[in-house]
C-alpha positions as a Markdown table, in Angstrom:
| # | Residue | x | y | z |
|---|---|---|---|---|
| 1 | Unk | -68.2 | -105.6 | -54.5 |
| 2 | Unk | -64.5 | -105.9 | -53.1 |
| 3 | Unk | -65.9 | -105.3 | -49.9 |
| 4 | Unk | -68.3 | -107.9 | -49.4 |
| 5 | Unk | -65.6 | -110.1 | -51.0 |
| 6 | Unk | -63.1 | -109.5 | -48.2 |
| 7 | Unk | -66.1 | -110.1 | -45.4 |
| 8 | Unk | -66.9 | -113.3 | -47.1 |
| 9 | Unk | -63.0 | -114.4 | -47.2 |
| 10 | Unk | -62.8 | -113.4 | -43.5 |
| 11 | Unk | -66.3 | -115.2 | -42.6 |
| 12 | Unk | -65.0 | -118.2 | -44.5 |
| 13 | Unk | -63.0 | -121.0 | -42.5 |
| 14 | Unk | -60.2 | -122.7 | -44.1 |
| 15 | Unk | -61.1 | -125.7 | -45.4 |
| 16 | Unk | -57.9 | -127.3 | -43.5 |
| 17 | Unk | -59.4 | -126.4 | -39.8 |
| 18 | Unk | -63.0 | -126.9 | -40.9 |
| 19 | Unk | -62.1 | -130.6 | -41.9 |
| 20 | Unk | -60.3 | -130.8 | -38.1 |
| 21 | Unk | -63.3 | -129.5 | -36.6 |
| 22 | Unk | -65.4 | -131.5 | -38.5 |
| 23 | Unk | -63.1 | -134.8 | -37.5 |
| 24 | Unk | -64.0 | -133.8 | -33.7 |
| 25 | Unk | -67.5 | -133.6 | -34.3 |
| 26 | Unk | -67.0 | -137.1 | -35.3 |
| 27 | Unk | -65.0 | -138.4 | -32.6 |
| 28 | Unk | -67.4 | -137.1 | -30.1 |
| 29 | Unk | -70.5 | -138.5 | -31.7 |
| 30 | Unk | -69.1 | -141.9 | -31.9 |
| 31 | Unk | -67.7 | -141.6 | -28.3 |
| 32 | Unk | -71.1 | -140.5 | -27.4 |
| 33 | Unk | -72.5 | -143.5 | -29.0 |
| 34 | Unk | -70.1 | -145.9 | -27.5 |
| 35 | Unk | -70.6 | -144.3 | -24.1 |
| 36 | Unk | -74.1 | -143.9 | -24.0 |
| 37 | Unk | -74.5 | -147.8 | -25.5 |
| 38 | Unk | -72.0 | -149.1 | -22.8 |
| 39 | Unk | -74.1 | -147.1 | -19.8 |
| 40 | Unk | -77.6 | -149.2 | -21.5 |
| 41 | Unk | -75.3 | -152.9 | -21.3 |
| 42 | Unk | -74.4 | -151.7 | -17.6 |
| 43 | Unk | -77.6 | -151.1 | -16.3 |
| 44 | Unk | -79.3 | -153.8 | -17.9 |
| 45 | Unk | -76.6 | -156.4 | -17.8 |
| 46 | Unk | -77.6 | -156.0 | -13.5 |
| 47 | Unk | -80.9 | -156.9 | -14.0 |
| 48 | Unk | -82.7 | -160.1 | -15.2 |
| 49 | Unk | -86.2 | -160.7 | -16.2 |
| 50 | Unk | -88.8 | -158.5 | -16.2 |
| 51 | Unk | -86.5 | -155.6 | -14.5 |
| 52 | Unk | -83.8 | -156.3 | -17.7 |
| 53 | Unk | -86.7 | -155.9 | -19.9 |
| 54 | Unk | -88.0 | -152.7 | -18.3 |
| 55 | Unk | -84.2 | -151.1 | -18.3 |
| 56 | Unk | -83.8 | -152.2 | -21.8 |
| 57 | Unk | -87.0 | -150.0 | -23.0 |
| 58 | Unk | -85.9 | -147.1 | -20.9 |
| 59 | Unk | -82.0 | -147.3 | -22.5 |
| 60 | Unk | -83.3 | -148.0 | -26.0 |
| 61 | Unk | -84.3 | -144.4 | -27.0 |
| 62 | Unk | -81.0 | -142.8 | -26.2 |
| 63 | Unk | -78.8 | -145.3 | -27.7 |
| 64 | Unk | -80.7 | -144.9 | -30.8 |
| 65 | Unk | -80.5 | -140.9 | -30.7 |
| 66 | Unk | -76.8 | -140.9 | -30.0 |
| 67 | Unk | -76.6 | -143.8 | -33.1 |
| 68 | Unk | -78.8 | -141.5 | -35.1 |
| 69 | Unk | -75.9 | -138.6 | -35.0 |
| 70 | Unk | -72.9 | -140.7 | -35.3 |
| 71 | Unk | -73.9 | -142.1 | -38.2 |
| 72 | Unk | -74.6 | -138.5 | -39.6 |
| 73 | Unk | -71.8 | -137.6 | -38.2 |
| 74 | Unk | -70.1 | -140.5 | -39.9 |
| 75 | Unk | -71.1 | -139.9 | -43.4 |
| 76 | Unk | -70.3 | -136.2 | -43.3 |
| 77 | Unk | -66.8 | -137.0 | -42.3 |
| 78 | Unk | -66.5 | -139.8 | -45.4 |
| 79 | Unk | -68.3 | -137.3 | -47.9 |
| 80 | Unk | -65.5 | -134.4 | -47.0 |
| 81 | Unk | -63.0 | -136.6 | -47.2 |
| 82 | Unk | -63.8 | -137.0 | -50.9 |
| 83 | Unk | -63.0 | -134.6 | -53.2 |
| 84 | Unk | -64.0 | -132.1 | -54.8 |
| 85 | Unk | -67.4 | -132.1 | -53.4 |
| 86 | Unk | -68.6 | -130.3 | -57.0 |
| 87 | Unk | -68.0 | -133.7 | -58.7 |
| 88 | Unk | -70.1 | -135.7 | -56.9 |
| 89 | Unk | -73.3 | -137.1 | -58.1 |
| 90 | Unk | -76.1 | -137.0 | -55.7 |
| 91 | Unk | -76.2 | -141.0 | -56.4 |
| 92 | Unk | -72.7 | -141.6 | -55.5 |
| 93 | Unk | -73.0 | -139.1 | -52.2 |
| 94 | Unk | -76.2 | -141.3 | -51.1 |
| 95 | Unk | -74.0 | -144.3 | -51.5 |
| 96 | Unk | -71.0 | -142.8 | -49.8 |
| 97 | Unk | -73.2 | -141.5 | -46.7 |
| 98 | Unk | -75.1 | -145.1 | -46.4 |
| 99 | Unk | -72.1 | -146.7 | -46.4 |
| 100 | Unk | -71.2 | -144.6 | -43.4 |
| 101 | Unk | -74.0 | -144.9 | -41.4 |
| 102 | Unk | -74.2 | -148.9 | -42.2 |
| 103 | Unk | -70.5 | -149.0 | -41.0 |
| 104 | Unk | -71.2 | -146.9 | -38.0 |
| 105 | Unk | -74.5 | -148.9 | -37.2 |
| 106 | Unk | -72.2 | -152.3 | -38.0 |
| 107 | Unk | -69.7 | -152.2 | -35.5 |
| 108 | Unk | -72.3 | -150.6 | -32.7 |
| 109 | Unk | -74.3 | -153.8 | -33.0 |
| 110 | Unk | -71.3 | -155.9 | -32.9 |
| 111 | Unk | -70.1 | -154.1 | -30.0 |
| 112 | Unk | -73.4 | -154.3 | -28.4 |
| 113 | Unk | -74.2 | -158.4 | -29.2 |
| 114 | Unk | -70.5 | -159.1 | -27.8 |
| 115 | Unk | -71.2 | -157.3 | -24.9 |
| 116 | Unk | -74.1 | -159.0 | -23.8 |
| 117 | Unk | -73.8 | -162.3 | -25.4 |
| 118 | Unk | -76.7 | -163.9 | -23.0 |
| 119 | Unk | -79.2 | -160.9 | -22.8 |
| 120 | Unk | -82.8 | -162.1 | -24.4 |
| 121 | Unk | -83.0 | -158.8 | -25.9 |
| 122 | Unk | -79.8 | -158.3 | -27.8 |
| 123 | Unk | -80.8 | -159.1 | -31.2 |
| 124 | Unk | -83.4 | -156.5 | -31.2 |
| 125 | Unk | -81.1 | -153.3 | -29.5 |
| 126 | Unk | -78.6 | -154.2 | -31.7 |
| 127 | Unk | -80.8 | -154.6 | -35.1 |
| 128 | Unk | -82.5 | -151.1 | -34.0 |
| 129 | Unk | -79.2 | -149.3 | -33.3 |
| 130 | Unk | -77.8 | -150.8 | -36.7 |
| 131 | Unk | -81.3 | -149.4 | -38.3 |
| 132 | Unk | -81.2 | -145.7 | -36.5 |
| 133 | Unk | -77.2 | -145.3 | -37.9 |
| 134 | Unk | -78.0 | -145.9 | -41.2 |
| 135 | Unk | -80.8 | -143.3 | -41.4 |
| 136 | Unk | -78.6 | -140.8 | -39.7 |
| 137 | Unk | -75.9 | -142.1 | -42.4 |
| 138 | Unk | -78.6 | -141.4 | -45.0 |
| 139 | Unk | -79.4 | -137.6 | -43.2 |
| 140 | Unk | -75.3 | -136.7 | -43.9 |
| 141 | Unk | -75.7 | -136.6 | -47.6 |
| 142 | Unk | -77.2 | -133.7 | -48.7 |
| 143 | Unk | -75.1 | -130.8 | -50.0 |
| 144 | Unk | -75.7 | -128.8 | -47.2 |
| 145 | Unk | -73.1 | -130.2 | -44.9 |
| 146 | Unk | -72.4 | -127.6 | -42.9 |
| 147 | Unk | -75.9 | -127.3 | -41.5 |
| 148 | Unk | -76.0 | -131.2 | -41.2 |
| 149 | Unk | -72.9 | -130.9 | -39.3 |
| 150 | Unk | -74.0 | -127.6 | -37.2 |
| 151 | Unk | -77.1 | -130.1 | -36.6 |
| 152 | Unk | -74.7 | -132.3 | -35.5 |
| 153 | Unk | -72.9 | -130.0 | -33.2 |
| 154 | Unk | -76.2 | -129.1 | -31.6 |
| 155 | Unk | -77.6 | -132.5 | -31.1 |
| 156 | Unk | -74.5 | -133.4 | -29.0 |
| 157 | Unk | -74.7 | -130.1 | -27.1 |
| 158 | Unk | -78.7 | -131.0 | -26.3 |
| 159 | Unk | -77.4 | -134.6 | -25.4 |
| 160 | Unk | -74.7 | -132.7 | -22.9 |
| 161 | Unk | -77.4 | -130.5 | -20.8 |
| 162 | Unk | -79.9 | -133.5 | -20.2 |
| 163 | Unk | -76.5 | -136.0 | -19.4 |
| 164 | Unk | -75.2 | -133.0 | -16.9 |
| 165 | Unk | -78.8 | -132.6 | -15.0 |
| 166 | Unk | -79.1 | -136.5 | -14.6 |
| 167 | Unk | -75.8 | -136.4 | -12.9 |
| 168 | Unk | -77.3 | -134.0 | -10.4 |
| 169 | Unk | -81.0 | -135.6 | -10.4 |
| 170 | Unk | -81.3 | -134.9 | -7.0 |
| 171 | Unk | -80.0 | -131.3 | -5.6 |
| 172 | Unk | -82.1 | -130.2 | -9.5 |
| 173 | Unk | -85.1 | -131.9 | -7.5 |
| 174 | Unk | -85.1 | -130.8 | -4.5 |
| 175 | Unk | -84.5 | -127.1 | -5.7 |
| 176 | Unk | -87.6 | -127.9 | -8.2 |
| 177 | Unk | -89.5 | -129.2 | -4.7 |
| 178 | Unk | -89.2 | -132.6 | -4.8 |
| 179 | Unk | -90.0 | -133.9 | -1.2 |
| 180 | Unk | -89.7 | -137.5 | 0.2 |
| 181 | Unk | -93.5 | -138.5 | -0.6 |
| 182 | Unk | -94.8 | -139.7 | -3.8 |
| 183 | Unk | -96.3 | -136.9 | -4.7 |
| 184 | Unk | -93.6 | -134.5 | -4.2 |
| 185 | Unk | -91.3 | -136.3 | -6.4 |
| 186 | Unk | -93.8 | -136.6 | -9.1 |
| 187 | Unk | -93.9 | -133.4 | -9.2 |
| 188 | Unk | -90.2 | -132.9 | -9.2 |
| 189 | Unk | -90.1 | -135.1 | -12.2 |
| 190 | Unk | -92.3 | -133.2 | -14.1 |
| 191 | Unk | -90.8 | -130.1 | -13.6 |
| 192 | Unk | -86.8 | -131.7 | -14.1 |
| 193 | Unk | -88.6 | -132.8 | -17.2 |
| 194 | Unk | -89.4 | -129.4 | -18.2 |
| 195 | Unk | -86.3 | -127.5 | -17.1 |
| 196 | Unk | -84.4 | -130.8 | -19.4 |
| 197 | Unk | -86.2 | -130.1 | -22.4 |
| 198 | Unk | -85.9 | -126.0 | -22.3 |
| 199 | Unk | -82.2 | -125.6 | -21.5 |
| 200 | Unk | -81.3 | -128.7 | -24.0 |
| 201 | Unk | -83.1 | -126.2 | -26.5 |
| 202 | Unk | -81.5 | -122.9 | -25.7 |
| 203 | Unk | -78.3 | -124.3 | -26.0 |
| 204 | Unk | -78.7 | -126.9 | -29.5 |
| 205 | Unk | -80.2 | -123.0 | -31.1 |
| 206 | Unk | -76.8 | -121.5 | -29.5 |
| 207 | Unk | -74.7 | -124.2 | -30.7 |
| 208 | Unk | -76.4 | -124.4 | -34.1 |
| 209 | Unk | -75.3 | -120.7 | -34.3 |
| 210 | Unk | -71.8 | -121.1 | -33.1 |
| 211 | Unk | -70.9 | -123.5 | -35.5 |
| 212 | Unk | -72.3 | -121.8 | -38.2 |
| 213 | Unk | -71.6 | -118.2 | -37.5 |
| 214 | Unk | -72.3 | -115.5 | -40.0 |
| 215 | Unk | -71.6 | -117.5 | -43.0 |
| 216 | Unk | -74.8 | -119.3 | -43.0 |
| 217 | Unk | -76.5 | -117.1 | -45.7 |
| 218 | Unk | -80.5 | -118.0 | -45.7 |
| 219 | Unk | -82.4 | -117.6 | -42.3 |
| 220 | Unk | -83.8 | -121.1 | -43.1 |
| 221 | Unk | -80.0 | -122.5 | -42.9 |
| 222 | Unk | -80.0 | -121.6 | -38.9 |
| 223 | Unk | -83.7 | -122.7 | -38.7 |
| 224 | Unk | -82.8 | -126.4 | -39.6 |
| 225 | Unk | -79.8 | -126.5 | -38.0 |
| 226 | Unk | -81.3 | -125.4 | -34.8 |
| 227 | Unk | -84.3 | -128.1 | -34.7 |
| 228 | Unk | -81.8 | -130.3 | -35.9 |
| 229 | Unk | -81.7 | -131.8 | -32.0 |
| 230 | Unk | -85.7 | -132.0 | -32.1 |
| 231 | Unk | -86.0 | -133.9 | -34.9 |
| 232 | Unk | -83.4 | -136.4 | -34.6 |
| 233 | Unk | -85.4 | -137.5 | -30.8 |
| 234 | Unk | -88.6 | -137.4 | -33.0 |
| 235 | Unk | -87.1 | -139.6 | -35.8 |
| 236 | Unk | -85.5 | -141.7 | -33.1 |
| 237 | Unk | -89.4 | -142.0 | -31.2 |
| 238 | Unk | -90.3 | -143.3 | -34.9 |
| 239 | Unk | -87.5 | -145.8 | -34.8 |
| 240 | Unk | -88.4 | -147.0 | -31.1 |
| 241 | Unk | -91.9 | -147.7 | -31.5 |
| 242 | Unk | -91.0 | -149.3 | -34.7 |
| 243 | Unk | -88.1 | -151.6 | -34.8 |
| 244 | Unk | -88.5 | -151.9 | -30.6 |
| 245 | Unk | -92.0 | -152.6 | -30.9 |
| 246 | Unk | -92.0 | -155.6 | -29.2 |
| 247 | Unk | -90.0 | -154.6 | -26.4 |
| 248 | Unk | -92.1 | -152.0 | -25.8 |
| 249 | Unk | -95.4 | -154.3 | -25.8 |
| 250 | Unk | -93.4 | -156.8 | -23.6 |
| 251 | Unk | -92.7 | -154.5 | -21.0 |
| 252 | Unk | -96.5 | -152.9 | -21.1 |
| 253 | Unk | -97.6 | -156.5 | -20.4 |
| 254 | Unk | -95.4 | -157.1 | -17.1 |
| 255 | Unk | -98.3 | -155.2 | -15.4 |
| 256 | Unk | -100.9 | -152.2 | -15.1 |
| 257 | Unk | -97.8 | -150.3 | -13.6 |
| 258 | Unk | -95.4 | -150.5 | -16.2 |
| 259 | Unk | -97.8 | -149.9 | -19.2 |
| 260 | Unk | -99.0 | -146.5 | -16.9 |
| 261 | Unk | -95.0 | -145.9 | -16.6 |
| 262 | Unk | -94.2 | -146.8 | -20.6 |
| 263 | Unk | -97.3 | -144.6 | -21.7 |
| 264 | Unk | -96.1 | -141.6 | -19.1 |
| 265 | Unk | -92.1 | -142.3 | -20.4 |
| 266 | Unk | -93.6 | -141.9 | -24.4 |
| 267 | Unk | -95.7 | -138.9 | -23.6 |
| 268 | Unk | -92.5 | -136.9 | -21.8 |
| 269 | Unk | -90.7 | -138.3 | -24.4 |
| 270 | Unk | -92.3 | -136.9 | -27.3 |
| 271 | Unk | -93.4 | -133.3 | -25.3 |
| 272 | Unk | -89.7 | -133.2 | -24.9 |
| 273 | Unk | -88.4 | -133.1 | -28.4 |
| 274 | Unk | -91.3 | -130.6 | -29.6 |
| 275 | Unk | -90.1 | -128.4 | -26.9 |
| 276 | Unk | -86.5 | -128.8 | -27.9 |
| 277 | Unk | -87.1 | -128.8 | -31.6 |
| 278 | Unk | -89.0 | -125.3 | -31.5 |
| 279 | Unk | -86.9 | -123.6 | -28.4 |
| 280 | Unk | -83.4 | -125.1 | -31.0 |
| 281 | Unk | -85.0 | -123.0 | -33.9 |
| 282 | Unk | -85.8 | -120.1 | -32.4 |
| 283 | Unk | -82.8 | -119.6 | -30.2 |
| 284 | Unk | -80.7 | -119.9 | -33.7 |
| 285 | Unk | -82.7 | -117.6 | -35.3 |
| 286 | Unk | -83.0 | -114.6 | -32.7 |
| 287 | Unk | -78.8 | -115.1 | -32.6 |
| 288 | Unk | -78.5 | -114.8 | -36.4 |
| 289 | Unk | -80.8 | -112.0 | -36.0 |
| 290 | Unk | -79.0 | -110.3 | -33.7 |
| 291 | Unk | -75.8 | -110.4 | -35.5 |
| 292 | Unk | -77.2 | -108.8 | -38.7 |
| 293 | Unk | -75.5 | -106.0 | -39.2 |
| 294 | Unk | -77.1 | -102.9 | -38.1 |
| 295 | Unk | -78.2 | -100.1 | -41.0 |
| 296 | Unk | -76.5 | -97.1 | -40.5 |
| 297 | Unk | -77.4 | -93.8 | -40.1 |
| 298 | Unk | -80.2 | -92.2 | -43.5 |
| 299 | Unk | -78.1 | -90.1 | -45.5 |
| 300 | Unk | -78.8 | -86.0 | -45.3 |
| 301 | Unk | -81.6 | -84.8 | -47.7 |
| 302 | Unk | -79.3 | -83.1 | -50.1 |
| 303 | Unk | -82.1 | -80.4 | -50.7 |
């Protein structure tokens, strides 16, 4: 017993640098927010009509997964900063964590409608991104915060790989094959697609395990955390084709082209987080696996 009380002291991280680390996680999930929100306004802030209305769908699905996780991030941050976290009801923790998200979800929106104070289409982006953070708000407030925030953690990691290959979109091509006709780079699309989704899954279930390390306890604790990243671009597919509903169905009746492209964009969309969420889970759980401790060796029959 004293011995599996000193491994759990030394497995255990101070609450002091787990509330820093926990700060960070929030900083970066609200910068993520603010800088994936602020790349949307840029690209369709250049366009007008129909094109502003295309860009607008493709944006809207990011910003809402990046407004998803700050919010959760959000609420984690306002539930740890209240003390101690055996007194509070599960009432009081819902409030706390709305109040988070709403906050977060507050100030995106007014960020966003002061940004684009002309756009046809800024009520709508900005109602939706104050809708996704108050869900996520609403995901921070179970008791298990440090899976919630491992989640976190390997959402923002996922979000890094896919933000790292757009930046070089075009040498991943043409080492995938892309070519200069239509085809090829079709093809290359499909395959950037794939290689997205798989790497943004190894490295969410690495992530997930990183930042919970060997104090996790139950397999199931690394499970979550690891499809964390899936389920938050399912949740935010269920938040597109609700609350951007009519974006969407403007954009599918510009022409036969765009509703082909829009039904293509919701298909890869969708593939991608199932591929993410599973490849998430079962990365984490081979690493917590892995770092079981090993039996030793069977003790000599003593007859």
């Amino acid at each position: 017993m004293q011995q599996l009380s000193s491994v759990q002291q030394q497995t255990r991280t101070p609450p002091t640098r787990r509330r820093a680390a926990l700060a960070g996680l929030g900083a970066l999930a609200v910068a993520w927010l603010a800088g994936t929100a602020f790349s949307a306004h840029v690209t369709i802030a250049g366009e007008t009509g129909a094109v502003a209305l295309t860009a607008a769908a493709y944006a809207l699905p990011g910003v809402v997964a990046a407004a998803l996780v700050a919010g959760a991030a959000a609420a984690l941050i306002a539930l740890r900063a209240w003390d101690p976290p055996a007194a509070r009801a599960a009432g009081a923790r819902c409030a706390v964590a709305l109040a988070a998200g709403v906050g977060v979800g507050a100030a995106a929106a007014a960020a966003f409608l002061a940004a684009a104070p002309t756009a046809p289409h800024r009520t709508l982006v900005a109602a939706t991104l104050a809708a996704a953070a108050t869900v996520g708000g609403a995901w921070g407030w179970p008791r298990a915060a440090e899976v919630v925030a491992a989640g976190v953690a390997a959402a923002l990691g996922a979000f890094a790989v896919g933000w790292g290959l757009s930046l070089a979109k075009g040498p991943v091509q043409g080492f995938l094959g892309g070519g200069d006709d239509a085809a090829g780079r079709i093809t290359a699309e499909g395959r950037s697609a794939i290689l997205a989704a798989v790497l943004s899954g190894v490295v969410a279930g690495l992530v997930a395990y990183g930042w919970l390390g060997r104090r996790a306890g139950h397999w199931s604790r690394y499970l979550l955390a690891g499809a964390t990243p899936g389920l938050v671009l399912l949740l935010g597919e269920v938040i597109v084709r609700v609350g951007g509903a009519s974006l969407v169905t403007m954009t599918r009746q510009i022409s036969d082209a765009d509703a082909t492209l829009q039904s293509w964009l919701d298909g890869s969309r969708l593939n991608n987080a199932l591929v993410v969420l599973f490849l998430g889970a079962i990365t984490a759980l081979l690493c917590a696996g892995r770092a079981l401790p090993r039996p030793g060796p069977a003790d000599p029959d003593p007859a």
